[in-house]
Each structure stands twice: as C-alpha cells, then as structure tokens.
N, C-alpha and C positions, 0 to 999 in steps of 0.2 A: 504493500500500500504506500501511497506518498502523502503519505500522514501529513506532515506542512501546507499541502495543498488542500488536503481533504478536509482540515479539522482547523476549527477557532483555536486562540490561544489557551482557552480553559479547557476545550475538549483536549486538546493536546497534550498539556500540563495533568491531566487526568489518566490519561492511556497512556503516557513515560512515565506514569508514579513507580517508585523503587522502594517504596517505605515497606512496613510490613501489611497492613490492613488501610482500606481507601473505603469512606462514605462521598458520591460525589452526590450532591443534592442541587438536583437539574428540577429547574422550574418547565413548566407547562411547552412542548414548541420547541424547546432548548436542544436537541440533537441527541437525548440521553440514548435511544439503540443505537445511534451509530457512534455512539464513546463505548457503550458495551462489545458491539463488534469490534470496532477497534482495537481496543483494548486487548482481544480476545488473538487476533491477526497478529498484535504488536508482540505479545508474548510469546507466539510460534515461531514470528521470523528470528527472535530474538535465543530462541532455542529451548525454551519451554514444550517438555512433551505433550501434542493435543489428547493422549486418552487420558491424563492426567488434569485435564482442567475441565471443570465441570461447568454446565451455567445451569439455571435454576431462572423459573420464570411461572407466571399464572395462567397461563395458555398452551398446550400442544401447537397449536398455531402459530405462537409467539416465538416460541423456543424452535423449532424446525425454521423460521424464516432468522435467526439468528444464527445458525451455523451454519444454515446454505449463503446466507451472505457472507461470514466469516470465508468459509472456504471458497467463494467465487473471488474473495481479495487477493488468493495466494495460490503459489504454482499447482499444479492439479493432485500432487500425492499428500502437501504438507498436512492438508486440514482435516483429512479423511476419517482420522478416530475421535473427532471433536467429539462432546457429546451434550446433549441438551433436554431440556426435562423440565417438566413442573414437578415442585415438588411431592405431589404422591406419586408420580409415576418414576419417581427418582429412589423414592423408598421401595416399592415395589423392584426395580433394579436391583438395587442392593438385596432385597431379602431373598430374591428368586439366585443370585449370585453368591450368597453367602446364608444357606436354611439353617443350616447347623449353628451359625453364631446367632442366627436373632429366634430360631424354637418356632418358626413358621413352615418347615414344610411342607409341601401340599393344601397346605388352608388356599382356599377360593376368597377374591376378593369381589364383595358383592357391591350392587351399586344401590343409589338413592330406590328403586323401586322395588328392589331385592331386599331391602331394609325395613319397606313399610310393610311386604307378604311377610315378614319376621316379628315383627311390633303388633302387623295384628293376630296372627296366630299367638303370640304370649298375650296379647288383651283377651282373646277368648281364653285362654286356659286357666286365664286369672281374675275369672269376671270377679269374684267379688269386691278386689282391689279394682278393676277397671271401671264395673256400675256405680262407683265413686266418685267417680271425678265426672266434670263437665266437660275435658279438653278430648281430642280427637289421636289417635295413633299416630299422626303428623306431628301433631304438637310435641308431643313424649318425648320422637326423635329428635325435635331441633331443638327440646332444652338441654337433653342426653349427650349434642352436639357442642351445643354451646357452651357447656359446663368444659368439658374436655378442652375445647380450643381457647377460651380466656382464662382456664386453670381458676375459675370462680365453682363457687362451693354451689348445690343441690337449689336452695334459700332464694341464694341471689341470682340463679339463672332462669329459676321460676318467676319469681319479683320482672326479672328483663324480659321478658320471652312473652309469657302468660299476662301478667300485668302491667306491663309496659313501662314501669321502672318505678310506677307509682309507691307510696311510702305514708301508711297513715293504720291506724288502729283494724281498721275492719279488711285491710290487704292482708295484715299480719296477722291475723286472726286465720283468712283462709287460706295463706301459704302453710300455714301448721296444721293445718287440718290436711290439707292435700297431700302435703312430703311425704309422707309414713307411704300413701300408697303408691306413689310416682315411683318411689324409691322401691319399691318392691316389682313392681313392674320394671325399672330399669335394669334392676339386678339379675331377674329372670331374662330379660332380653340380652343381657350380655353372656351369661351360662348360658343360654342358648347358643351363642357365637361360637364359645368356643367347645359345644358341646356336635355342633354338626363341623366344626374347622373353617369358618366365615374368620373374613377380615373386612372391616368395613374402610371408607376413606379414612377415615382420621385412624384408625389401629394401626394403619402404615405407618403413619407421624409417628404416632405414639411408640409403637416395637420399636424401632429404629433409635428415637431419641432415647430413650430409657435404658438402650443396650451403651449406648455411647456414654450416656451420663455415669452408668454402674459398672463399666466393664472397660478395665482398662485394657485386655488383650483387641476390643474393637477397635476404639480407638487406635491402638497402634497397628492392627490389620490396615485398617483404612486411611492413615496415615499414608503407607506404603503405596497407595491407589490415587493420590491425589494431592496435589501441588496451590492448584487453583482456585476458588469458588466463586462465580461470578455472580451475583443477586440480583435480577429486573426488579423493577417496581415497589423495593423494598417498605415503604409506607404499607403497603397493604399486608403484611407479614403479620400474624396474632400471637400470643403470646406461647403458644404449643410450635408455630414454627419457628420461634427464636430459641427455646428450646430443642430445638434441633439443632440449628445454627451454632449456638453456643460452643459445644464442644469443639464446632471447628475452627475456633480462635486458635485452639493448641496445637491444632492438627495441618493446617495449611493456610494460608491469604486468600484473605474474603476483599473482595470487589463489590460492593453495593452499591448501586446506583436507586435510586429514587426521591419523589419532590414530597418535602415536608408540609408541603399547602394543599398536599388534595390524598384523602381516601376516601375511596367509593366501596368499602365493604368493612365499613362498620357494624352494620348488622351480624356481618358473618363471625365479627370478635376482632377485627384488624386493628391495633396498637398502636400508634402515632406515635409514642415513648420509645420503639424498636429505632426512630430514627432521631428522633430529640435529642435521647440521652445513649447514640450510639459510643460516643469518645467517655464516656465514662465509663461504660459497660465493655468496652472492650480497647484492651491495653497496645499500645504501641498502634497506635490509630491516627488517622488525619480524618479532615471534614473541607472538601475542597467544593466549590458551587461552579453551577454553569449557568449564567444571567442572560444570553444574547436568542430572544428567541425571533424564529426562523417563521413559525406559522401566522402570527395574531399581527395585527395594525398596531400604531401604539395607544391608538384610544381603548383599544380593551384591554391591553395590557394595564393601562393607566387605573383601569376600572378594579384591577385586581391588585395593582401597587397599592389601591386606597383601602379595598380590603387586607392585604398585609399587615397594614398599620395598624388599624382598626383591632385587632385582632389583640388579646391580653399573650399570646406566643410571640416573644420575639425573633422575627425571621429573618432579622437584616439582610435581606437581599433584596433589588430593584430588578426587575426583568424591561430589559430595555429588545425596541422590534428591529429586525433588519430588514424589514420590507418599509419602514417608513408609515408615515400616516394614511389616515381611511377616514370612513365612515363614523360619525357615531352611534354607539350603539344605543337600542333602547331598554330602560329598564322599565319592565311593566308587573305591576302587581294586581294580584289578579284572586278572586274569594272563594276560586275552590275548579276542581278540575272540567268542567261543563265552561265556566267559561274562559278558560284557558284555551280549552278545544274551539270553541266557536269562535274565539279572537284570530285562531291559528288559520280555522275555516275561512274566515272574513279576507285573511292576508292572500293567502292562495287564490279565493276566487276576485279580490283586486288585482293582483298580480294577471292570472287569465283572462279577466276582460279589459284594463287597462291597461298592462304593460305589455299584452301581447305572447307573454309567456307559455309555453305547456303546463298542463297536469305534472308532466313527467320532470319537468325543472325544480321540482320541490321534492327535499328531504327529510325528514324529521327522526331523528334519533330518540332513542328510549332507552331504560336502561335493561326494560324485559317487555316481551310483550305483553306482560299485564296491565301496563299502564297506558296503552294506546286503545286500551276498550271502549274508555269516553271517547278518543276521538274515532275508533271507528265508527259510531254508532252517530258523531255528528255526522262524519261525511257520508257515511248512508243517506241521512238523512236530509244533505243538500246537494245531493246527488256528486258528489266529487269521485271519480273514480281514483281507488290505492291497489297497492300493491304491497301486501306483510313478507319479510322474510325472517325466518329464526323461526324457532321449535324444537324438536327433538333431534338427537343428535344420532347418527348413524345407525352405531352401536345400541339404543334406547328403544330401536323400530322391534316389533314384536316380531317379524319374521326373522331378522337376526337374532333374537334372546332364545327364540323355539330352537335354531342352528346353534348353538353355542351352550344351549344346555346339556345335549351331548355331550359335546367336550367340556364340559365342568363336571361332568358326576365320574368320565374315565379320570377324570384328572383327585377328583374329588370324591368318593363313592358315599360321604357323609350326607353331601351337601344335597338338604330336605327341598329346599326351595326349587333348584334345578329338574330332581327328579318328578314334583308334583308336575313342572312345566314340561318336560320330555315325555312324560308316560298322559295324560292326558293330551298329549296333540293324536293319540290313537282313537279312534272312534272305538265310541263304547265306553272308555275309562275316563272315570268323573274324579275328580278332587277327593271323595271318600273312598272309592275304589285305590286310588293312585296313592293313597296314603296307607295303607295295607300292606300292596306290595312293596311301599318301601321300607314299612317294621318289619316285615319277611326277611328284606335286607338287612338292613339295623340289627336286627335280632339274632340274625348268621356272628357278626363278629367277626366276619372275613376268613369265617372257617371253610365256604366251598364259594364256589368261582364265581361272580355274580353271573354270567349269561345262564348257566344251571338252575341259577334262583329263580332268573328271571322265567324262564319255562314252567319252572312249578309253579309258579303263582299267577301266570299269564297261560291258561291250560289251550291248545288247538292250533292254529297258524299264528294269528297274531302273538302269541309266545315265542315261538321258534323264528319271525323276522326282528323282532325285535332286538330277541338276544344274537341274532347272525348282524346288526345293524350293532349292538355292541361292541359285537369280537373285530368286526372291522375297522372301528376307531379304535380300540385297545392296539391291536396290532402294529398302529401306526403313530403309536402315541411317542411324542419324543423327535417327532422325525418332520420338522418345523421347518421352510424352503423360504425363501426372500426372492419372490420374485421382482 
C-alpha cells in the first residue's frame, strides 16, 4: 500500500503505531475501516505473520469485506491466512479448534429460534412456575441474555428488561414476587442446554472467556496463535465481550478502533466505559483520535460538535469536513411516530410532484424493520409505492433448518430440538410421535447404533429410508469440501 498517499496524517500516525496497545477513537465519516485495513496491510508488509493476526468485528459482512480489502492491498500470496470474524463466530473457531481445552465437544450451537422451541418446552414442563408470571418465553430469554452480557444480577435485568428500569415500591414488590420463579425457569433452561449438548450465542463468549480468565495453560496455548487483535466498532462491545478481550492485554496487541459519540446497541448491554476508560483499564496503552471527516458537510458536523459539548462526557474532539460546506440541515421535532411518517410522506410526495423526482430517488433507513410499520401503513395509504429489504437471514429460512437438522443430530445425537424438526418433516410423525422416538434414542445411551433404533421405533418403509438417509450423512461426516 502507499500509505502517504492513501491515509491523512492521523490515519497514518495510527497504522505506524509501535507502542504496545492503540485505542484510535474515529468520529462519524473519519476513515476508521480503512485505518483498520491499513493497519492490518501495514503489519504484513512489515513482517507480521497474517494467520496470527486476528480482526474481530459485528458483522460476517463486515469482517469478510475487511480482509478481502486487506489482501487486495498486497501481493497475491501475503494476505491469504488473514483471518476475520465476529466475535461469536470467533469463539466458535476457537472451541471447534481447541474441544478439549474449552469441555465443548460436539455440543450444537443453537440459534435465536432454536432457543425459544427450548424456553418453551421448559415453560410447559414447569407450568407451575411458568402460570406465574405474566411475561412470554421471549421475554425469559432476553433477560437470561441480558443478565449474562452486562454481568448485572437476576433483580436488575428484570427491573431493565421487564420494567423498563422503573424504581418505586410497587416495581419492587413485583420483581420479588416474580424472581423465585424466573429463576427456576432459567435454571431448568440452562440444565436443559447442557443436558441435550446446546451452546447458545453468548455460551460461546462465555466458555471461551472463562477458560482464558481461569486457565493459565489457554492463555498460553493461545498466546502461541496470535500476535494481533484488531477490534471494529469497539463502542459497541458489552461488558461479557470485554471480558473476553481482557485476557488479551497479556497475550498479544489489541488495535481498537471505535467512536466514543455513538452506540447503537445499548439495548443489547453495549458499554461506552469499554472505550472511556480504555487507558486505565489496560496498561501500556495510547488513545490517538481521527477528526477529519470525509462523509458529512460541515453544517452537520457543526450540529454534532454542538452536541459534543453539550454533552456532561468530555470528548474533546472537533470533527472538522473535507468536503466543505452544504446544506443546512433540518431539525424537526415531531409527537410521536404517525406523524413523523406522514411529514416523511408529505416530503417524498413534494419532492414527486414539485421537484420532478422518482419514487425510487428516496431512501429511508431504519434501524429494523419494525419501525417502518407506521410508515408503511402511511404510504399505503397515500398511495406511495416502496420497496422493504431485510428479514430473515439465509440460514433462519425453514427449508435450510429442515436440511441442517440432519446434520446436527449426526453431529449431535443429543440434540432434542433438531431431531423433533428432522423426524416430523416425515409425513405421519407429529411433535408427540417424534418425541418418543427420540426417548427411544435418549434412553439407548449410545449402546446400539442409532439407524437400528431408528427402524425399531419407525416400524415399515419409512423406518428403513430414514435410517438408510442417516447412515449416509454419518458416512460422510467429517468430510467438509470448500468449494
């Protein structure tokens, strides 16, 4: 790369740092993935092993266009073992690499909808604790979650979660009434996990960080694997992935980049403290900024310098624009989401009949598409033609979960949730059926061969394709191609 050419003096001064640990804290626009690639390019040419430098980001998406840019900066063999990852799919690496140090072999990593068939089958077995409460087996899980990810106690994740953080005699009256059974429900859903060999997202975090914190042979395994850690986004990191992070103060140089003025997953538990008080919390450290941004006018940067200020965090930095001046912008306050949407409406069809513009010239961002419900329901209703994209994600379509439940139960023969979704995609076998034959199973104890079991208990054709539709992924198990 020609780094002088490519990079400002702060991106620069950030991707030649020599010290031992770097926070560069890049405001909004600032260039921070191409200091991270950078960085990452400036290390390799520099003679830094790439399978030894790791990056860590909050997207699959993110992290794959970070090492294909990396490696499109550098001759064609240097960047090739780069590697990149969000962090659970990072843990997940590690425990599938290393079963024996972190006590995860074989456990099946389940996801968000594989979680909730697990929470509510423990509500029904535990109705009397469950016909207790007033909250939904959704709810269960994301206090269950939240509690793990801001390392906040049973109390206070109900109080956030459930009550919305409210604080007065008659909350505390029914958070104490409620814990005793929440807590029994949680406890069963977690024996349950590790009673069928499930690992959910955060058990990733959680094994991994805990082997590191208690075990000093991990540590110094993983030591031995890694030089580098490069951190996207760092603001948004909660207090269970700093806890991860931690240990690798000792173990190699952490590179974090992220802007101490914005997180957008507060909800999920994300920490602003991870970057506040990074230089106190972790030794031999710098705190370098990058001011110059490249996207915004300076009127809206100006709008956000005035928010800086404003603000009781002091964040002495000034984001100045290199595009120069614009527009100003408007700031409009508005009594609730109806007429935000029809202000939104109003703009689009001014815009179409006075300025000339398409439908299709308009965009509007969201943060999920729960929140664009009021406005689809305006533009129905003023006839605006849209177009939604986002929803479910590849992996989450029910015709790949039926395909993949196979290979979860060869891989897994525990795993309950898999086998109910595999054996009922056979006509004829119901949810009550399919849970028979898999106590049949269960109950064997892996004393005879499942496709045997599975003929006993599946008597006529549909027994003998079935378990011939086993023995064929079993045979093949192990034997993983990249195309």
């Amino acid at each position: 790369m020609h780094l002088k050419e490519e990079l400002n003096k702060q991106q620069l001064k950030a991707v030649e740092f020599t010290g031992k640990h770097l926070l560069v804290l890049a405001g909004a626009g600032t260039g921070k993935t191409r200091t991270i690639i950078a960085r990452a390019a400036y290390l390799i040419e520099n003679g830094a092993n790439p399978s030894k430098i790791q990056i860590l980001t909050f997207t699959k998406k993110a992290a794959n266009e970070i090492v294909e840019r990396v490696k499109a900066s550098l001759p064609q063999s240097n960047g090739r073992s780069l590697s990149g990852a969000t962090f659970h799919s990072w843990c997940n690496q590690l425990i599938i690499k290393y079963p024996n140090l972190f006590g995860a072999a074989n456990f099946t990593v389940i996801d968000p909808d594989d979680q909730l068939g697990l929470m509510k089958m423990v509500s029904g077995s535990h109705s009397d604790a469950y016909s207790k409460l007033r909250i939904k087996p959704q709810q269960l899980l994301d206090v269950y979650s939240y509690a793990r990810n801001t390392k906040k106690n049973l109390t206070e994740s109900i109080r956030t979660l459930i009550y919305k953080g409210k604080e007065d005699k008659d909350t505390d009256y029914e958070i104490t009434a409620m814990k005793p059974n929440v807590e029994i429900l949680l406890r069963a859903y977690q024996k349950k996990k590790m009673d069928q060999r499930y690992l959910d997202y955060d058990d990733l975090l959680l094994v991994v960080s805990t082997q590191l914190k208690s075990n000093p042979e991990a540590r110094k395994l993983l030591s031995q694997d890694l030089d580098y850690l490069l951190v996207d986004e760092m603001q948004d990191t909660n207090p269970l992935q700093w806890e991860l992070l931690s240990p690798f103060i000792d173990i190699c140089s952490l590179f974090c980049v992220g802007d101490d003025a914005q997180s957008i997953y507060s909800f999920r538990g994300a920490d602003f403290r991870n970057v506040h008080q990074f230089k106190e919390r972790v030794k031999d450290s710098e705190v370098y900024k990058l001011e110059k941004n490249y996207r915004s006018t300076q009127e809206i940067l100006d709008i956000s310098n005035w928010l800086l200020e404003k603000s009781p965090i002091d964040y002495k930095k000034k984001l100045q624009s290199v595009r120069g001046n614009g527009e100003i912008p408007i700031l409009l306050n508005v009594n609730d989401e109806w007429q935000e949407a029809n202000w939104v409406a109003d703009e689009i069809l001014k815009n179409y009949t006075d300025e000339d513009r398409r439908f299709s010239d308009h965009l509007i961002l969201s943060r999920s598409q729960y929140y664009t419900k009021t406005l689809q329901a305006v533009f129905i209703r003023r006839k605006i033609p849209y177009v939604t994209y986002g929803g479910r994600k590849f992996l989450q379509a029910a015709h790949i979960k039926d395909l993949v439940s196979l290979l979860r139960i060869v891989n897994n023969p525990y795993d309950e949730i898999a086998w109910v979704r595999f054996l009922t995609f056979w006509e004829g076998i119901g949810e009550v059926r399919a849970s028979r034959i898999m106590a049949v199973i269960l109950a064997d104890e892996g004393k005879t061969d499942i496709p045997t079991l599975l003929q006993g208990a599946i008597p006529g054709k549909d027994g003998i394709k079935i378990a011939d539709l086993y023995n064929a992924v079993q045979k093949e198990k192990g034997k993983v191609a990249r195309w």
